[in-house]
N, C-alpha and C positions, 0 to 999 in steps of 0.2 A: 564426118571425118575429123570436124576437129577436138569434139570428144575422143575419139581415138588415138589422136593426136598427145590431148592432155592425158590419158592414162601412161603413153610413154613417157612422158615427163615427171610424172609421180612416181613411174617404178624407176627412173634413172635419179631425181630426187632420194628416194628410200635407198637407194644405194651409196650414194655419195651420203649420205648421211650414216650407212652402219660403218663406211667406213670410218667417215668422221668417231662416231663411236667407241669404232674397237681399238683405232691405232692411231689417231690425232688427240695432245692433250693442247686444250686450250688455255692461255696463261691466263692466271688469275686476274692479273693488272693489266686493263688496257685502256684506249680510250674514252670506254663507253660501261667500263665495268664498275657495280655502282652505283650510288646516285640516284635522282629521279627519273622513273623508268622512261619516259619519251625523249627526255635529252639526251639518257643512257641508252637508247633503242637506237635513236638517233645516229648515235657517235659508233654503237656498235655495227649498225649497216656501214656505215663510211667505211670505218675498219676495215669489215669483213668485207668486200667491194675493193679495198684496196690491196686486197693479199695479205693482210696483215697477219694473218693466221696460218697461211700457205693456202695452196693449186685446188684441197677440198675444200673447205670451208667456202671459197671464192664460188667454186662451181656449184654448192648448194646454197648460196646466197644467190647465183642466178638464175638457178632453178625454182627457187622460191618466189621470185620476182615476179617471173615468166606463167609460176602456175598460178598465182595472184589474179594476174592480168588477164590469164586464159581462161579462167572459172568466172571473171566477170564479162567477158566478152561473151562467154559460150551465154551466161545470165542473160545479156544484152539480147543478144540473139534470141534467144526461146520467147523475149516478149514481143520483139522487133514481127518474130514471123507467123506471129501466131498458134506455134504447137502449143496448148495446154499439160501436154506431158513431158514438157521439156521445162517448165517456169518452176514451178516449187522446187525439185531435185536440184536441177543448176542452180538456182538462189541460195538454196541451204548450204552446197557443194562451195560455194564460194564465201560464204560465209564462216564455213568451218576452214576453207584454204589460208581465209585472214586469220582467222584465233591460231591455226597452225604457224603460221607464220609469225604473227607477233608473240607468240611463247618458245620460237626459233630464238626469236632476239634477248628475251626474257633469260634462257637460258645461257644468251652468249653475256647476256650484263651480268646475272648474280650466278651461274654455274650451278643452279638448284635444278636436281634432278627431278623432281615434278614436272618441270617447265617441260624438258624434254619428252616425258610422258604425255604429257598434256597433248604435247606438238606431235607427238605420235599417233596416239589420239583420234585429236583433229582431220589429220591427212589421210586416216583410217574412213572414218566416216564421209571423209569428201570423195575418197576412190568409189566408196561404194554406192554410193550417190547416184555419181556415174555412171557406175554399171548399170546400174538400176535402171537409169533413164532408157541404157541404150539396148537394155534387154526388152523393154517393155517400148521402144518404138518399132513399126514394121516398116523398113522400107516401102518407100509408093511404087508401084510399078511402074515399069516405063512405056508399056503401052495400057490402058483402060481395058479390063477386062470384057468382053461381050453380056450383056444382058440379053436375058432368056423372052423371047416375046412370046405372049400369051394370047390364045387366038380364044377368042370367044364364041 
């Protein structure tokens, strides 16, 4: 479920982000634009966190936040309970949600359209991650199948 969970948050993420795209321009000069990229990453989340950009920007800075925290927990989990097909995919899946993310911020310091690529990317790879995971687990049944006994 909460794989599930997290792909609605990616594709409502990718959303608020074409918007951002097609019809939000972000100012050149801001807090965090510039500079050394961590203090500049820094000052850019603050920013964008504080609306400084407007109502998208803000909801895909929380949805970045959310899918951060949801790809390391979903992580957390597949080691915590033992599924073996849930540990590589969720690890990689959240690993790429971070590079996605910090070339979120990359793009909001220096407006280098790579960064956006990159972050595109990223987020690409970690959806599919997911899918991946949750094609190839089979639900357990909820009652134990009968085994066949064998009369000798």
């Amino acid at each position: 479920m909460q794989a599930v969970i997290l792909l609605w948050l990616f594709g409502l993420a990718f959303m608020a982000g074409m918007v951002l795209n097609l019809f939000v321009v972000l100012p050149t000069t801001h807090l965090g634009s510039g500079g050394e990229y961590f203090r500049s990453s820094w000052r850019s989340l603050l920013w964008s966190l504080g609306g400084g950009a407007g109502l998208m920007l803000l909801v895909h800075t929380w949805l970045a936040l959310l899918l951060v925290l949801g790809t390391l927990l979903l992580f957390l989990r597949s080691l915590a309970s033992g599924r073996r097909r849930w540990r590589w995919p969720s690890g990689i899946a959240a690993v790429f949600t971070l590079a996605a993310f910090f070339n979120g911020l990359s793009f909001a310091d220096y407006g280098e359209d790579f960064s956006s690529l990159i972050m595109a990317s990223c987020w690409l790879i970690a959806v599919a991650l997911v899918v991946f995971s949750l094609t190839r687990t089979r639900p357990e049944p909820a009652i134990a199948p009968r085994r066949k006994r064998h009369h000798g």
